[in-house]
C-alpha positions in Angstrom: 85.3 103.8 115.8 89.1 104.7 116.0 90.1 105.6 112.5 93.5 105.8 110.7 93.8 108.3 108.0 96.2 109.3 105.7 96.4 112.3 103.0 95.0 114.1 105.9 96.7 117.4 104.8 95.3 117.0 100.9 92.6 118.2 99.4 90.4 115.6 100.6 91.7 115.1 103.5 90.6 117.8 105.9 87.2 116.6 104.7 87.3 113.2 105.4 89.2 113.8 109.1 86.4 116.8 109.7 83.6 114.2 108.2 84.8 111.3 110.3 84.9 113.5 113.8 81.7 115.1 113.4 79.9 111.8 113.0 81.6 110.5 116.5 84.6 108.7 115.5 88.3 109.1 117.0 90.4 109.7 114.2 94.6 108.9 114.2 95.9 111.2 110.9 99.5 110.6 109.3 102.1 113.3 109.7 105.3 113.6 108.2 106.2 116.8 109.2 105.6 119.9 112.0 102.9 121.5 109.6 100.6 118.3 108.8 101.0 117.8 112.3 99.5 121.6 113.2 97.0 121.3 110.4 95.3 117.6 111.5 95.4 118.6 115.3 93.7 121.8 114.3 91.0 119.3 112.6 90.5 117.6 116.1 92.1 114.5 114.9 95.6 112.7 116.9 98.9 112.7 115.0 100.3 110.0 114.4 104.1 110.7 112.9 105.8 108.8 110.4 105.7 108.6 106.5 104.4 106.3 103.6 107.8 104.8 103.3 107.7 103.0 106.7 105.5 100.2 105.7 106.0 98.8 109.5 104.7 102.0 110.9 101.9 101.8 108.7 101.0 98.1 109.9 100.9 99.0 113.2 99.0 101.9 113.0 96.5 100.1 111.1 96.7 97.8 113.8 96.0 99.7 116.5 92.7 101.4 114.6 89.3 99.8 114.0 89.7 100.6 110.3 91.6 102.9 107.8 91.5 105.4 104.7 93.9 105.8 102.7 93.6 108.7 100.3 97.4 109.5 100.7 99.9 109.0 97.6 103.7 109.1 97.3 103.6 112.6 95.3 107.3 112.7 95.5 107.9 110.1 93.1 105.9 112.0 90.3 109.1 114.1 88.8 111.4 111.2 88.4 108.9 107.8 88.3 105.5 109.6 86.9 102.2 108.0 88.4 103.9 104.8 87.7 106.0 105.0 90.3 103.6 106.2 92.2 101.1 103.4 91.6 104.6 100.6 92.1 104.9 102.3 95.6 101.5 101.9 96.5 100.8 98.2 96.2 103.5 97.6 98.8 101.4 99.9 101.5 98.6 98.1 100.5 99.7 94.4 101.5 101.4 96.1 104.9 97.8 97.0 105.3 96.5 93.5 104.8 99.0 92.1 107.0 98.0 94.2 109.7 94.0 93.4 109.2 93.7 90.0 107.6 91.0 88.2 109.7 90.1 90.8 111.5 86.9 92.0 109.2 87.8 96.1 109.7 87.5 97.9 106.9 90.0 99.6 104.8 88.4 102.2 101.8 91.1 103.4 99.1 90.3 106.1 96.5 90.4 104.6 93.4 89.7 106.4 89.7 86.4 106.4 87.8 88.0 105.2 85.1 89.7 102.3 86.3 87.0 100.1 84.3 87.9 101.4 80.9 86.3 104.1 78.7 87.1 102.9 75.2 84.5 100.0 74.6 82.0 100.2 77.5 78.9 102.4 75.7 77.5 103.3 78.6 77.9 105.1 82.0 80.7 103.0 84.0 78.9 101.1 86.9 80.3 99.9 90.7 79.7 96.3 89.0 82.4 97.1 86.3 85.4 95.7 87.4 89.3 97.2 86.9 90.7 96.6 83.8 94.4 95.4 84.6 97.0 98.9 84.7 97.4 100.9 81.3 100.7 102.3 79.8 101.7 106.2 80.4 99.5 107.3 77.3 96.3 106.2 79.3 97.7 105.4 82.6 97.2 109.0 84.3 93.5 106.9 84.7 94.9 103.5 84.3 97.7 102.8 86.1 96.9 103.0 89.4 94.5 99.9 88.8 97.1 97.6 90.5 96.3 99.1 93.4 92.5 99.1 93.1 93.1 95.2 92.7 95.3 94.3 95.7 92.7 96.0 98.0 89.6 94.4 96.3 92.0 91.2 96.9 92.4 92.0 100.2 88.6 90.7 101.0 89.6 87.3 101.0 91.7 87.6 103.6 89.2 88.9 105.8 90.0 92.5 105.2 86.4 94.6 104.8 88.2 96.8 101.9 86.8 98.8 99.3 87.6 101.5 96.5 85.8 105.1 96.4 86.4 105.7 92.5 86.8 109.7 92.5 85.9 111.8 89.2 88.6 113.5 87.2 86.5 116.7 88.7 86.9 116.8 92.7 85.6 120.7 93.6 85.2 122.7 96.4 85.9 125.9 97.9 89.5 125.1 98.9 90.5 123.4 95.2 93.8 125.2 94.4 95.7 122.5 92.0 93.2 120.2 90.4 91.9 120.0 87.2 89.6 122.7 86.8 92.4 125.3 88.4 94.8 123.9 85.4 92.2 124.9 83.0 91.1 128.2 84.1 94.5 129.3 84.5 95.2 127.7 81.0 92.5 130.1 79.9 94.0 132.7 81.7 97.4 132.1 79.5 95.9 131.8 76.1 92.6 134.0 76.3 90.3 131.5 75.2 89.4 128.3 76.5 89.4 125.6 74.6 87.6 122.2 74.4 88.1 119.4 72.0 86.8 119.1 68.7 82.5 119.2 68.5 83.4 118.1 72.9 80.3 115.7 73.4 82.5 113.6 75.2 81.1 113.5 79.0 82.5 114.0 82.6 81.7 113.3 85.8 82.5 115.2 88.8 81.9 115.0 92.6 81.9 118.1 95.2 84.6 117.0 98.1 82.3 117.4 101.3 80.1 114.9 99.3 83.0 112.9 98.3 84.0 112.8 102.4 80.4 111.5 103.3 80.9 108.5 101.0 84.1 107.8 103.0 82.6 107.1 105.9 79.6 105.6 105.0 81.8 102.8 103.1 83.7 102.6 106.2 80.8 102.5 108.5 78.8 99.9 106.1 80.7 99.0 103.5 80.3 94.9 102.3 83.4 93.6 101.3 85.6 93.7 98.0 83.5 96.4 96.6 83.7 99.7 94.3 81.9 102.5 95.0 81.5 105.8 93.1 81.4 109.1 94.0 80.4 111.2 91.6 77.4 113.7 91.9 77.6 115.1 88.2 77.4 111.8 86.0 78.0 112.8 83.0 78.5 116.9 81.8 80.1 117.5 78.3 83.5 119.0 78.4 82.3 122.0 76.4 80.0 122.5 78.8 82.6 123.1 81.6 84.2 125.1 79.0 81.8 127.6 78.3 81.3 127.8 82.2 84.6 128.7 82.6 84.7 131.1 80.1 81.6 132.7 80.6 83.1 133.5 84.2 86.6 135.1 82.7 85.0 136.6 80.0 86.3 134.4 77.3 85.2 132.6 74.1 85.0 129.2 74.2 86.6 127.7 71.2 86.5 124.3 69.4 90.1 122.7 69.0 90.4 120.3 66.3 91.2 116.8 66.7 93.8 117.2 63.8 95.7 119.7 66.2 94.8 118.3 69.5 97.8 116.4 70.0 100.3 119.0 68.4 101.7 121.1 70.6 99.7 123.9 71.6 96.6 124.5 73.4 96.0 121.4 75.9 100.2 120.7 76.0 99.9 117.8 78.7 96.4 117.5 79.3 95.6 116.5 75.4 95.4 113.2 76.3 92.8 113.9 79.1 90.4 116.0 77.4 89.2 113.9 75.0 88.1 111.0 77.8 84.4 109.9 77.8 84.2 109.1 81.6 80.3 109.2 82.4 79.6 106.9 85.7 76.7 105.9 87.4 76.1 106.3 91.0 73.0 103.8 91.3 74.2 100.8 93.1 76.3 103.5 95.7 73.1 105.2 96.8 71.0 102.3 97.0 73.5 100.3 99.1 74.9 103.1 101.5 72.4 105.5 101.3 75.0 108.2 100.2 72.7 111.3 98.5 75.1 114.1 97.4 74.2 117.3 98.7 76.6 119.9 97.6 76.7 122.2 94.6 77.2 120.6 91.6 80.0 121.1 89.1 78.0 124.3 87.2 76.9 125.6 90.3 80.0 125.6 92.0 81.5 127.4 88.8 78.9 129.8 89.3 79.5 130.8 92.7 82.5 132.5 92.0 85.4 130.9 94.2 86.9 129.4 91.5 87.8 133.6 90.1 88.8 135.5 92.6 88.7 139.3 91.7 92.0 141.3 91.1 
């Protein structure tokens, strides 16, 4: 299968491209400039220049590929527009996409979040069977408002479009994780000398190592029905102290409680306050029985306890 990828130079990415080669397939990778070229040719995969803005480039190199993943976002927009801009940008790329394989029955797979079915009233692990609640507002829409997105793909499958939505965790991990979540809170740590978790923490996360993450890609290219979610998360539910203590048993630091009467003052968490506090446990069930996808990488703890994530000196 000839695939078009984009995001090939995230952290993701190289994963998915290396993934996608390895199991036989041709892969076409988006380049904007002379270094994502280097880096996807050094992956084995064909460059393919142009940008996210050139929606007609976009059609036709969806086009000219048996199916596509798109993992790529418009991470320009975030100082002026905030991930509401980025999401508004998105829905565009995802109709040139629908265009370019209505009727055709290829596949297209979009990440998605794991908490694009809502976390306030559900009770339970989220499931592939919960559908996404319509976008949220900036308080809530750093999980939220992308879901505009994940709803004009899943739309997509009645236009003969095989599209789905890979709903990451708000923990991706790996080796090579330099500016996700857990990076922000270790080197929040770092700053403060304590890590801190919010109030008694029994809220739950889930988490997914990326070579994992990259296996579900391709299955749910591969095999994929239709207009459905998918989610990739190994870890389905660890408590947010937890991670804490993990971390700070690694920098030699206490873990400390912050109180919810503080948590949104200005302090500690600054940004993330809103985040911390999220009960985003998911079920994997219905992914592994359909695809056959079994994570095999570290999980979250264990990858914490390998060391990568605290590099000596």
């Amino acid at each position: 299968m000839h695939v078009f990828v984009t995001g090939g130079t995230g952290h993701s990415g190289p994963y998915i491209i290396s993934e996608l080669i390895a199991a036989g397939h041709e892969v076409s990778a988006l380049a904007r400039s002379d270094a994502a070229a280097a880096a996807v040719s050094a992956l084995g995969a064909k460059v393919r220049r142009g940008s996210l803005e050139d929606l007609d480039g976009l059609k036709m190199a969806a086009a000219d590929s048996d199916g596509v993943i798109h993992v790529a976002h418009r991470q320009d927009l975030l100082p002026t527009g905030g991930i509401a801009a980025v999401a508004a940008a998105e829905v565009p790329i995802m109709l040139a996409y629908g265009e370019a394989l209505a009727g055709t029955g290829k596949p297209l797979v979009v990440s998605g979040s794991i908490g694009s079915p809502g976390w306030e009233n559900l009770g339970r692990p989220a499931t592939e069977e919960d559908p996404t609640l319509p976008g949220g507002d900036e308080y809530k829409g750093t999980l939220r408002v992308r879901n505009v997105v994940e709803t004009t793909v899943i739309g997509l499958a009645e236009r003969g479009v095989r599209s789905s939505i890979v709903r990451i965790p708000p923990i991706m991990h790996s080796t090579t994780d330099n500016a996700g979540f857990l990076p922000l809170l270790i080197g929040l740590a770092k700053e403060k000398g304590v890590i801190g978790y919010p109030g008694d923490s029994a809220n739950l996360w889930s988490a997914v190592h990326v070579r994992d993450l990259a296996s579900l890609f391709r299955l749910a290219l591969e095999k994929g029905p239709a207009g459905k979610y998918w989610h990739a998360v190994g870890d389905e539910g660890i408590s947010f102290r937890e991670i804490a203590e993990a971390i700070g048993s690694r920098l030699g630091l206490p873990a400390v409680s912050i109180p919810a009467d503080v948590l949104m003052l200005p302090g500690y968490f600054g940004f993330l306050a809103n985040l911390v506090t999220l009960d985003l446990p998911a079920s994997n069930l219905i992914t592994r029985q359909t695809l056959g996808w079994e994570p095999a990488q570290p999980s979250l703890l264990a990858d914490l306890d390998n060391g990568h994530y605290f590099p000596a000196g």
